[in-house]
Backbone as a printed PyTorch tensor [residue, N CA C, xyz], in Angstrom:
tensor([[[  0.8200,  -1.1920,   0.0000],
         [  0.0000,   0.0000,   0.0000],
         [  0.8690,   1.2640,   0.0000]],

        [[  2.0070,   1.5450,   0.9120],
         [  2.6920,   2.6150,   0.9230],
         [  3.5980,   2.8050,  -0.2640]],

        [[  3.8910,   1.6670,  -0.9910],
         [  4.3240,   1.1940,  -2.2390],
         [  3.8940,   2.4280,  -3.2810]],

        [[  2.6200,   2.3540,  -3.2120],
         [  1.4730,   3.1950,  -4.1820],
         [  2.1700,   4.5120,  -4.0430]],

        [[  2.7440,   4.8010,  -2.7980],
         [  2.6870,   5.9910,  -2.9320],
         [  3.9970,   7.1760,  -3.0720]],

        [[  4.3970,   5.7040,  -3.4940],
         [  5.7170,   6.5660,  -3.6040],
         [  6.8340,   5.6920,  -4.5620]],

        [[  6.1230,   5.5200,  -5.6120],
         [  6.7360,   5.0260,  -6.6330],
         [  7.0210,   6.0000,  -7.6030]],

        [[  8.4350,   6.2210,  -7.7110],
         [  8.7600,   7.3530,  -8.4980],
         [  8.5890,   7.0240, -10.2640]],

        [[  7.8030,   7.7940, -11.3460],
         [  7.7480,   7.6590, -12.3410],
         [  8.6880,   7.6320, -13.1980]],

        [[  9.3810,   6.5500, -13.4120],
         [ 10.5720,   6.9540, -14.6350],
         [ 10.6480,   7.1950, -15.6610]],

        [[ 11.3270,   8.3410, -16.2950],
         [ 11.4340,   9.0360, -17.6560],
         [ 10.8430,   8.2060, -18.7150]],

        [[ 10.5780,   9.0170, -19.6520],
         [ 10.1190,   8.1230, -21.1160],
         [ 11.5610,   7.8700, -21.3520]],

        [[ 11.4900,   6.5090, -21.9290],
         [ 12.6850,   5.9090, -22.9660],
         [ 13.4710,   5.8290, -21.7290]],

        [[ 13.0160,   5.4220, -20.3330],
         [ 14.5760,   4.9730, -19.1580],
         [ 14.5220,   3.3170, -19.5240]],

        [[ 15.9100,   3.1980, -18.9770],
         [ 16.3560,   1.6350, -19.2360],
         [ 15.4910,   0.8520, -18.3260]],

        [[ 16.0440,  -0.3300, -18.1100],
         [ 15.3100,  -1.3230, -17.3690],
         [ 15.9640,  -0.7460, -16.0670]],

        [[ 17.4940,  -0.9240, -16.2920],
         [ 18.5650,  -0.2490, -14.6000],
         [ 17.4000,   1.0650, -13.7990]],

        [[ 17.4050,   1.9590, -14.7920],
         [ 16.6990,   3.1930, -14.7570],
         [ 15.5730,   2.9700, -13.1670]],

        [[ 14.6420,   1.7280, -14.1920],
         [ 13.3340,   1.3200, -13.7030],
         [ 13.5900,   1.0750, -12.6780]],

        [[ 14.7190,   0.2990, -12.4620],
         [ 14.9320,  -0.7330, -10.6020],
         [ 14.9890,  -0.0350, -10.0770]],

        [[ 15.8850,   0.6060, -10.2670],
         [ 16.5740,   1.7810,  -9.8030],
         [ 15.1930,   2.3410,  -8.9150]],

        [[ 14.6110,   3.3440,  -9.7540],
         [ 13.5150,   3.9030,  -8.7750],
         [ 12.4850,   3.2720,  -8.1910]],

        [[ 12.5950,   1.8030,  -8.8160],
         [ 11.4990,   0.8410,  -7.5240],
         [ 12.5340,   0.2310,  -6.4710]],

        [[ 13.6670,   0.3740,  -6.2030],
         [ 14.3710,   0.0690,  -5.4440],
         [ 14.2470,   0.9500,  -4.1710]],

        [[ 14.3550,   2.2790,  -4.8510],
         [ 14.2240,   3.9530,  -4.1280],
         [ 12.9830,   3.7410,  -3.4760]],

        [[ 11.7090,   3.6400,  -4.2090],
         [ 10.3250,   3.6110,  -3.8830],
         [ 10.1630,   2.3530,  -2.1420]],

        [[ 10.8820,   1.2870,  -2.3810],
         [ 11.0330,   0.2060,  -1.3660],
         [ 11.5320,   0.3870,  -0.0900]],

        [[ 12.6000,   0.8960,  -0.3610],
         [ 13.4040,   1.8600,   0.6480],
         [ 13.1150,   2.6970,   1.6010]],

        [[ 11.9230,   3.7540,   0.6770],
         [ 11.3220,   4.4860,   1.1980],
         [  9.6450,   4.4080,   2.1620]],

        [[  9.6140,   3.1190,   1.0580],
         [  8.3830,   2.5630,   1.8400],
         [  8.4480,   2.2980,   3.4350]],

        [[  9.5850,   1.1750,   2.9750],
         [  9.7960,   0.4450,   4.5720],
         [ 10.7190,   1.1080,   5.4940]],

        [[ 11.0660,   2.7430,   5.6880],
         [ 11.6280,   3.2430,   6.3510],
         [ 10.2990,   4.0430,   7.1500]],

        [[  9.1670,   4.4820,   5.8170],
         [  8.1890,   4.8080,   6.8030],
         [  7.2010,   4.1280,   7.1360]],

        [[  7.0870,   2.9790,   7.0270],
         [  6.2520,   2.3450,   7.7950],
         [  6.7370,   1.5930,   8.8820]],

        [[  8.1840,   1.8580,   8.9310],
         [  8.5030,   1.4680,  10.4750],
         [  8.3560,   2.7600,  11.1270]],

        [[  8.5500,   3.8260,  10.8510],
         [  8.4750,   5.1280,  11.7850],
         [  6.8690,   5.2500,  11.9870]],

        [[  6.4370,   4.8880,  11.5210],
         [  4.6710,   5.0960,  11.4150],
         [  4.3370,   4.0690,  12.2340]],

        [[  4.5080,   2.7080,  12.3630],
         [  4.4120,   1.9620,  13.4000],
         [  4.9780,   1.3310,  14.7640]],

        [[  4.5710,   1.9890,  16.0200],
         [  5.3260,   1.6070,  16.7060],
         [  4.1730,   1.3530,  17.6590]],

        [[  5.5520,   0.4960,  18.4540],
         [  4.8470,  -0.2180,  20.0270],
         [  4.2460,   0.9110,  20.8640]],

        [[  3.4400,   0.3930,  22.1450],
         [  2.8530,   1.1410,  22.9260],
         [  3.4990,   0.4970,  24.2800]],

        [[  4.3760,   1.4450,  24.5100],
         [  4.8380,   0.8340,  25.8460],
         [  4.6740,   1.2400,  27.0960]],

        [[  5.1180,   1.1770,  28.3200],
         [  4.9680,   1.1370,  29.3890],
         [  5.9550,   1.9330,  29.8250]],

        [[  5.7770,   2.7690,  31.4750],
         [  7.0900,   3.4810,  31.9160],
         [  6.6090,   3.5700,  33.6300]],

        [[  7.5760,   3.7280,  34.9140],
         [  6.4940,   4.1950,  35.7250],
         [  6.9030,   5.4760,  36.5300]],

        [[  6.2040,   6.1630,  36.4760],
         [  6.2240,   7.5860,  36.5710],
         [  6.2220,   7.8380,  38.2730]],

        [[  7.0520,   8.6700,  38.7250],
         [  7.1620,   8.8560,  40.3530],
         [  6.6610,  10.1000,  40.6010]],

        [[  5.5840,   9.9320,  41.5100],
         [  4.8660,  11.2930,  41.7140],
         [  5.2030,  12.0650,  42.7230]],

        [[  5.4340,  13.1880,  42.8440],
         [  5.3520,  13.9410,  43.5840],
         [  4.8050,  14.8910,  43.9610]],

        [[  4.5880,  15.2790,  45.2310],
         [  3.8170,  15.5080,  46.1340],
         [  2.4980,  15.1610,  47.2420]],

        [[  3.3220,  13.9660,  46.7050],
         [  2.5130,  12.6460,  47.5990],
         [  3.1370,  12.0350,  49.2060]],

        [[  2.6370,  11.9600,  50.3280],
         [  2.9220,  11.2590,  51.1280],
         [  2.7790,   9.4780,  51.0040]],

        [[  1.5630,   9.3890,  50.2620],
         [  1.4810,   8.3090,  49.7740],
         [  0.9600,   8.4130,  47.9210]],

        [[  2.2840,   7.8550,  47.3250],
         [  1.5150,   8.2260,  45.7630],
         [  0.4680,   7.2550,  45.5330]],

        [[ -0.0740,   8.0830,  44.1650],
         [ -1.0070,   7.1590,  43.3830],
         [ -0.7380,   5.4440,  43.4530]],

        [[ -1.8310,   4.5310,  43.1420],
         [ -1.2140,   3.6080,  43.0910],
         [ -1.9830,   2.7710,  41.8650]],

        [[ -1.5730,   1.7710,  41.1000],
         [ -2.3040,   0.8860,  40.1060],
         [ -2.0840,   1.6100,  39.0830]],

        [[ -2.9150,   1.4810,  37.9620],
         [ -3.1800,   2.0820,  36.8720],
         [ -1.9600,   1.9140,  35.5680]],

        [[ -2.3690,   2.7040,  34.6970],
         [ -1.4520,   2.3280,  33.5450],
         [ -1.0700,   3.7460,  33.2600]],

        [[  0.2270,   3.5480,  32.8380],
         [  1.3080,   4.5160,  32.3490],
         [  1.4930,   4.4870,  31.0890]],

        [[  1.3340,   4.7350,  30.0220],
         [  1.8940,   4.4590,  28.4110],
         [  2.6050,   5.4090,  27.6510]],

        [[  3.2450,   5.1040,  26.6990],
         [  3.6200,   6.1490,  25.8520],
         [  3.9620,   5.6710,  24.6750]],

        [[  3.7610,   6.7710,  23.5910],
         [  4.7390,   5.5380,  21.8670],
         [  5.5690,   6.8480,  21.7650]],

        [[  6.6920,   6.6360,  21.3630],
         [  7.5760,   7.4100,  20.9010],
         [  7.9670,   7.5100,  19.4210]],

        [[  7.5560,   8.5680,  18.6560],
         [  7.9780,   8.2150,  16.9320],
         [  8.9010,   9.4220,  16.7370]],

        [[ 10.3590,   8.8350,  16.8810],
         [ 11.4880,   9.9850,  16.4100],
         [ 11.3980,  10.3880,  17.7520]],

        [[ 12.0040,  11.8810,  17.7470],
         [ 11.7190,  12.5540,  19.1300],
         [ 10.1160,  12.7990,  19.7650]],

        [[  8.9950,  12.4720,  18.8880],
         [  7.7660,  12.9470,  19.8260],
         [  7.3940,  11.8810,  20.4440]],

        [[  6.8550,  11.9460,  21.2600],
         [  6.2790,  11.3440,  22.8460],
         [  4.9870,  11.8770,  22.9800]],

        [[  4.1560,  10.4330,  22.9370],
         [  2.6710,  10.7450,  23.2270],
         [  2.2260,   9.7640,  24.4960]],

        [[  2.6100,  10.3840,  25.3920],
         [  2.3430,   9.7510,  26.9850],
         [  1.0530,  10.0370,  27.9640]],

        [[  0.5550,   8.9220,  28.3490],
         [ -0.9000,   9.0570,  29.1220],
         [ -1.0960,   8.1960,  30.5400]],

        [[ -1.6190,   8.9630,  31.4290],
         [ -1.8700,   8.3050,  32.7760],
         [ -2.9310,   8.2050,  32.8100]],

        [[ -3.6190,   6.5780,  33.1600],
         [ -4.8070,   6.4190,  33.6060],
         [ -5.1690,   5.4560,  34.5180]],

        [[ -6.4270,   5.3470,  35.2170],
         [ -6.5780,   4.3470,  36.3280],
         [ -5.8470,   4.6120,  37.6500]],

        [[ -5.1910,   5.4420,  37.8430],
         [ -4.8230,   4.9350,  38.9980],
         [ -5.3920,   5.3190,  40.2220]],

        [[ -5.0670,   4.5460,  41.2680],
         [ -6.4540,   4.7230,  42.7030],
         [ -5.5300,   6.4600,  43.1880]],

        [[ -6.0310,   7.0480,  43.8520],
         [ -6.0640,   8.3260,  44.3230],
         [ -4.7230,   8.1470,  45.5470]],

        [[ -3.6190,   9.2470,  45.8670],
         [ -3.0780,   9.1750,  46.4970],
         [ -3.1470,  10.0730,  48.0540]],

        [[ -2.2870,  10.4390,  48.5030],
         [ -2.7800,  11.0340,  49.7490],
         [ -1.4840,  12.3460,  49.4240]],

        [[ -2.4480,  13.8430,  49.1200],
         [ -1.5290,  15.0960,  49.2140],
         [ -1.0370,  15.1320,  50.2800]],

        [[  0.1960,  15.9870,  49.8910],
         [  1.0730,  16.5510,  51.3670],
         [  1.3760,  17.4240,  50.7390]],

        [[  1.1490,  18.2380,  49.6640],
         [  2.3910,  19.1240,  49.2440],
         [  1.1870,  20.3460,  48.1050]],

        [[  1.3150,  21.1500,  48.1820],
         [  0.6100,  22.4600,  47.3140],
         [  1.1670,  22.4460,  45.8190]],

        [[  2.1480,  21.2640,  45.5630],
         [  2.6320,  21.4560,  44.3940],
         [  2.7660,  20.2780,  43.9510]],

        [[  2.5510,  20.0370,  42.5830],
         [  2.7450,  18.4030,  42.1610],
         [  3.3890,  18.3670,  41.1550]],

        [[  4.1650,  16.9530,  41.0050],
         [  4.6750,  16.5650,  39.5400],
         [  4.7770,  15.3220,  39.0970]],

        [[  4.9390,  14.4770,  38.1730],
         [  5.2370,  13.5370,  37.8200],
         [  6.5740,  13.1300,  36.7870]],

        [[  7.3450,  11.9410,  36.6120],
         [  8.2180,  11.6070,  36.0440],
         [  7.8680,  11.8560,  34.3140]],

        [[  8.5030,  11.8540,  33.5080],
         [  8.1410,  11.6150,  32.3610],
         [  8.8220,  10.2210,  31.5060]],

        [[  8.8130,   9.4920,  30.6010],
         [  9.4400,   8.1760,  30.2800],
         [ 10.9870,   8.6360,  29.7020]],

        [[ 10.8510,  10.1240,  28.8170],
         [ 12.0600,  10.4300,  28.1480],
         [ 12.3950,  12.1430,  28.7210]],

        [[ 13.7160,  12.5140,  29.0810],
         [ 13.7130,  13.7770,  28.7580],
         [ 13.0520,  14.4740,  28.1160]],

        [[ 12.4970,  16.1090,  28.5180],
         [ 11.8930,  16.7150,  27.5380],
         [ 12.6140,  17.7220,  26.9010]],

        [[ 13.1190,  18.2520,  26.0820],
         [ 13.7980,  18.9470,  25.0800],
         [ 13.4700,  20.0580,  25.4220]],

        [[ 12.4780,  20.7240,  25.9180],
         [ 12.4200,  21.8840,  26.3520],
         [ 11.1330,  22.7950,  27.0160]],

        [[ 11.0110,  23.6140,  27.9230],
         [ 10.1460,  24.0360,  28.9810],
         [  8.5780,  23.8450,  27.7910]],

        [[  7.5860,  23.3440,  28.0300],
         [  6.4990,  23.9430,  27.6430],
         [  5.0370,  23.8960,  28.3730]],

        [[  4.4060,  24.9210,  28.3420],
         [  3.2540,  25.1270,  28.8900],
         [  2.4400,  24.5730,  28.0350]],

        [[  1.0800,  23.6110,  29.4160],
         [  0.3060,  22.9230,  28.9310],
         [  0.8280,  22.2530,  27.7360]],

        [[  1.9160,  21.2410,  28.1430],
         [  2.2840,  20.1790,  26.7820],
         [  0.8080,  19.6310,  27.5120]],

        [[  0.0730,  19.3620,  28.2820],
         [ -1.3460,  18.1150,  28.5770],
         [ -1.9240,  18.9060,  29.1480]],

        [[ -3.2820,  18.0290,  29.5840],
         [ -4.2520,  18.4510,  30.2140],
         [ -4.7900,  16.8050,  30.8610]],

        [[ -5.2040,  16.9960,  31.7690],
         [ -6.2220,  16.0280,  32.5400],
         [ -7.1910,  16.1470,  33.1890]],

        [[ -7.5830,  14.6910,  33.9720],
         [ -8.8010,  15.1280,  34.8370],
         [ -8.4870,  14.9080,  36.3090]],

        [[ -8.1710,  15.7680,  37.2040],
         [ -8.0530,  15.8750,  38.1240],
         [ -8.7790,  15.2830,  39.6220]],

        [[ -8.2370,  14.7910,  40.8450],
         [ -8.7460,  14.7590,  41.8380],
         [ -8.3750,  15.5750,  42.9010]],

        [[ -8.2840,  17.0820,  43.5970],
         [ -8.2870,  17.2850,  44.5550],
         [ -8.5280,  17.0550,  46.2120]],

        [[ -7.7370,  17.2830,  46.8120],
         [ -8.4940,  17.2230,  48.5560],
         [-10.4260,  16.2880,  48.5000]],

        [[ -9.9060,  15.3640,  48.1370],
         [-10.6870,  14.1270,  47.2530],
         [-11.9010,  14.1100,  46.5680]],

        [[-12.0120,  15.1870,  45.8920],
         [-13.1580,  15.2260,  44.7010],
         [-12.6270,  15.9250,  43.3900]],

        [[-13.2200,  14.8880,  42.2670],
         [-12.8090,  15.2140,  40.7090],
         [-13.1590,  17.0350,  40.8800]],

        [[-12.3030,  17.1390,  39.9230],
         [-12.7730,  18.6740,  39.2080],
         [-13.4340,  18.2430,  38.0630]],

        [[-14.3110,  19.6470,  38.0060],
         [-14.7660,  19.9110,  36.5340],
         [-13.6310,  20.6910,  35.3370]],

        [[-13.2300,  21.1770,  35.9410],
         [-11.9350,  22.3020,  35.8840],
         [-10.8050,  21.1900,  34.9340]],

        [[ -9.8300,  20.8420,  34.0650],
         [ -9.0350,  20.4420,  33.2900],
         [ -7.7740,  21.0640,  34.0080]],

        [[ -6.7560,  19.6910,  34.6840],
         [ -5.2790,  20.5710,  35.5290],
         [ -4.3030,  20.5100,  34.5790]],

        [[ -3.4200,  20.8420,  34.2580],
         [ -2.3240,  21.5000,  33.5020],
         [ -0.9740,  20.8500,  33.8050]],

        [[ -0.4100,  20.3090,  32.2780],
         [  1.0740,  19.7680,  32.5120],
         [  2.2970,  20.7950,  32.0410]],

        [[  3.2910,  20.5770,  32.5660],
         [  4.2740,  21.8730,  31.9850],
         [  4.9350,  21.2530,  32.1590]],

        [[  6.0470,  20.9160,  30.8310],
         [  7.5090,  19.8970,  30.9860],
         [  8.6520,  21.0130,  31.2600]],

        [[  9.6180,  20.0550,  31.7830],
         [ 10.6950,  21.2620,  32.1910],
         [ 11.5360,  21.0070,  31.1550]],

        [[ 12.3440,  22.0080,  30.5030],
         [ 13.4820,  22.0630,  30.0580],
         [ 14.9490,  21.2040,  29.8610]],

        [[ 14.8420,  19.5790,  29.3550],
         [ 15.9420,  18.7600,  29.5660],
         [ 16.0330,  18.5900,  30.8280]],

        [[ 14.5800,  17.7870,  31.2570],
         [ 14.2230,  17.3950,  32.2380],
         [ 13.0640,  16.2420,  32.2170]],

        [[ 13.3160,  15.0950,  33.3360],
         [ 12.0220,  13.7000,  32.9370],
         [ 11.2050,  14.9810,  33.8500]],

        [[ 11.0520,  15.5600,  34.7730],
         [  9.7500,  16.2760,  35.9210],
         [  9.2470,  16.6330,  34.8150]],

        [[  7.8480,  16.9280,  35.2200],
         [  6.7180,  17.4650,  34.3310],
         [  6.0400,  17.6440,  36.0580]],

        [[  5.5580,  19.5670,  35.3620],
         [  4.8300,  20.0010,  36.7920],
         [  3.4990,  19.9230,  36.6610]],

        [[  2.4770,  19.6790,  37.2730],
         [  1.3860,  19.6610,  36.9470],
         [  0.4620,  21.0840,  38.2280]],

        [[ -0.3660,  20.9970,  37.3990],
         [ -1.1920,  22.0610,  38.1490],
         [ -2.5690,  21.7350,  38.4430]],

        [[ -2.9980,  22.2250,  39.4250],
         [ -4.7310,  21.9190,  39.3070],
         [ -5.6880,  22.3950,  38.5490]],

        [[ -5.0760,  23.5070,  37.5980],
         [ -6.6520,  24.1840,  36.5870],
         [ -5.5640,  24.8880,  35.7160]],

        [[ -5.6400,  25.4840,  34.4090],
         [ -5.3800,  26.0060,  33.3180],
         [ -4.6240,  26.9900,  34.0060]],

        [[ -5.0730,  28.0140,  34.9230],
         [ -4.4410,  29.0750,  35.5470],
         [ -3.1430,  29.1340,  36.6510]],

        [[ -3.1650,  27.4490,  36.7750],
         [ -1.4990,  27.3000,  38.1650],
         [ -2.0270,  27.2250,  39.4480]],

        [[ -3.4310,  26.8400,  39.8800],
         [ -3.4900,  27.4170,  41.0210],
         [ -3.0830,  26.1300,  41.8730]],

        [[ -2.6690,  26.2120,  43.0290],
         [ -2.1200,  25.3660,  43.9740],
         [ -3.1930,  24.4270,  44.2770]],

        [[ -2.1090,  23.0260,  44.3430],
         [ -3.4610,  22.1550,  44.7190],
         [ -3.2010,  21.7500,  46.7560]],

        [[ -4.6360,  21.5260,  47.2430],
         [ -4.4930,  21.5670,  48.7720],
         [ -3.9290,  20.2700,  49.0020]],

        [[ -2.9520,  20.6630,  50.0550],
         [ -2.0450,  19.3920,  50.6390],
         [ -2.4050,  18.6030,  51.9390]],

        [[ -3.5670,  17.9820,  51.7940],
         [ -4.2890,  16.8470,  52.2850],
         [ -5.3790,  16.7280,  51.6360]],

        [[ -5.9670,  15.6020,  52.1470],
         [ -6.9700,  14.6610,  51.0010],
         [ -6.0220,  13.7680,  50.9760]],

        [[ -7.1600,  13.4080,  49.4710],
         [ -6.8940,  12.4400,  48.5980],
         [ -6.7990,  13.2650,  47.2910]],

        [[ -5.2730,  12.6950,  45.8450],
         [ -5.7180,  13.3250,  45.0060],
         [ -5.1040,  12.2310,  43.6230]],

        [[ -5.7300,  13.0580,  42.9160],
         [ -4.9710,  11.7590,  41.8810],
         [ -5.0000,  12.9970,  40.5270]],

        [[ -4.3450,  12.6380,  39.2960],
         [ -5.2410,  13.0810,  37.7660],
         [ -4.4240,  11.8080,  36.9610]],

        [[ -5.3330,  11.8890,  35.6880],
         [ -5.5490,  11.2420,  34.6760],
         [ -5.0840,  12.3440,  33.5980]],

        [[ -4.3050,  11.9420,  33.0890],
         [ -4.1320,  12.7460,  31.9770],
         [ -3.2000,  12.5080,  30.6440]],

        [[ -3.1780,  13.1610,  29.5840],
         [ -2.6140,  12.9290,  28.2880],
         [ -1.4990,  13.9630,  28.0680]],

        [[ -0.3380,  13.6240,  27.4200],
         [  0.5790,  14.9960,  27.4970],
         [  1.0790,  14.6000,  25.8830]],

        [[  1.5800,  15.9110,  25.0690],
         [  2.4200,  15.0280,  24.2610],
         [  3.9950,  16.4820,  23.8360]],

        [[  5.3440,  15.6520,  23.8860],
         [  6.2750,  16.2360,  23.9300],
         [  7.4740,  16.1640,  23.3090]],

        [[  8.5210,  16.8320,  23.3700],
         [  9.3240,  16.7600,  22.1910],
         [ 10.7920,  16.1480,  23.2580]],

        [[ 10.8210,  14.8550,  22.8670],
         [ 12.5270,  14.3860,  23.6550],
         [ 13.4950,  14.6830,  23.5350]],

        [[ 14.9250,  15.1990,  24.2530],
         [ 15.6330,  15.4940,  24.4890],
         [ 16.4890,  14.5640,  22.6700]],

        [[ 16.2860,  13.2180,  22.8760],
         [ 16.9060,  12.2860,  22.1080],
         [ 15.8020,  11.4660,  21.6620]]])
C-alpha cells in the first residue's frame, strides 16, 4: 500500500537499470516509513510527587515516533496530598520548557474537578509540573488526590 505511494515515475525511454533503480528507491522508502509510522505502545512508571502516599495501580503508556512522545496516565487509585505542588516523572527527557504540553482530569483534597489541571515539561528534564486548573493554582495538601491525563512532547533524544 505505501508502495502506491511513492513510486517514483521513470522518464520516457529509461532503461530497465533506470526502472529498478527507482522501484528500489520507492522500497526503501516505503519500509523506512512504515517502520516510523508503526510503533509499540509501551509502558514506563512515573514517580509522583507531592505525595505522602503516591497514586497507586493504573497504567502509564507512551509511543515514541522519532523525538515525539505521546504519553498518558490512567486508572490509577487516588493518592494522599502533602504538598501544594505536584509533579510527575516523564518516560524520556523533555527537550524543552512547555506550557500545557497536557491536560487532565483531576482529583483534589478528594473530589474530581470539573476544571481540566495543567502539565508543563521542564526544560531537559524527565519532571513534568502539573497544576490543578489552566491558571497554576495550587493544589491543597491533604486529602486524597490523583489526575488522569494525556501529554504530548518533544525528547531530548
Amino acid at each position: 500500500m505505501l508502495d502506491d505511494l511513492f513510486v517514483p515515475t521513470p522518464p520516457t525511454g529509461a532503461t530497465t537499470k533506470q526502472i529498478a533503480n527507482c522501484e528500489f528507491v520507492a522500497s526503501a522508502i516505503s519500509t523506512a516509513l512504515a517502520t516510523a509510522l508503526v510503533q509499540t505502545l509501551s509502558t514506563w512508571t512515573p514517580v509522583w510527587g507531592g505525595f505522602s502516599g503516591a497514586p497507586t495501580g493504573g497504567t502509564a503508556n507512551y509511543v515514541k515516533t522519532g523525538k515525539m512522545v505521546l504519553a498518558y496516565v490512567n486508572s490509577f487509585a487516588a493518592g494522599t496530598s502533602n504538598s501544594t505542588t505536584k509533579t510527575i516523572t516523564l518516560p524520556f527527557t523533555a527537550a524543552r520548557a512547555i506550557v500545557m504540553a497536557g491536560v487532565g482530569h483531576p482529583m483534589d483534597n478528594s473530589a474530581f474537578s470539573t476544571t481540566l489541571c495543567r502539565f508543563d515539561t521542564r526544560a531537559n528534564s524527565t519532571t513534568c509540573d502539573v497544576y490543578k486548573d489552566p491558571n497554576a493554582n495550587a493544589w491543597t495538601a491533604s486529602g486524597q488526590c490523583v489526575f488522569d491525563f494525556t501529554l504530548t512532547y518533544e525528547s531530548a533524544s
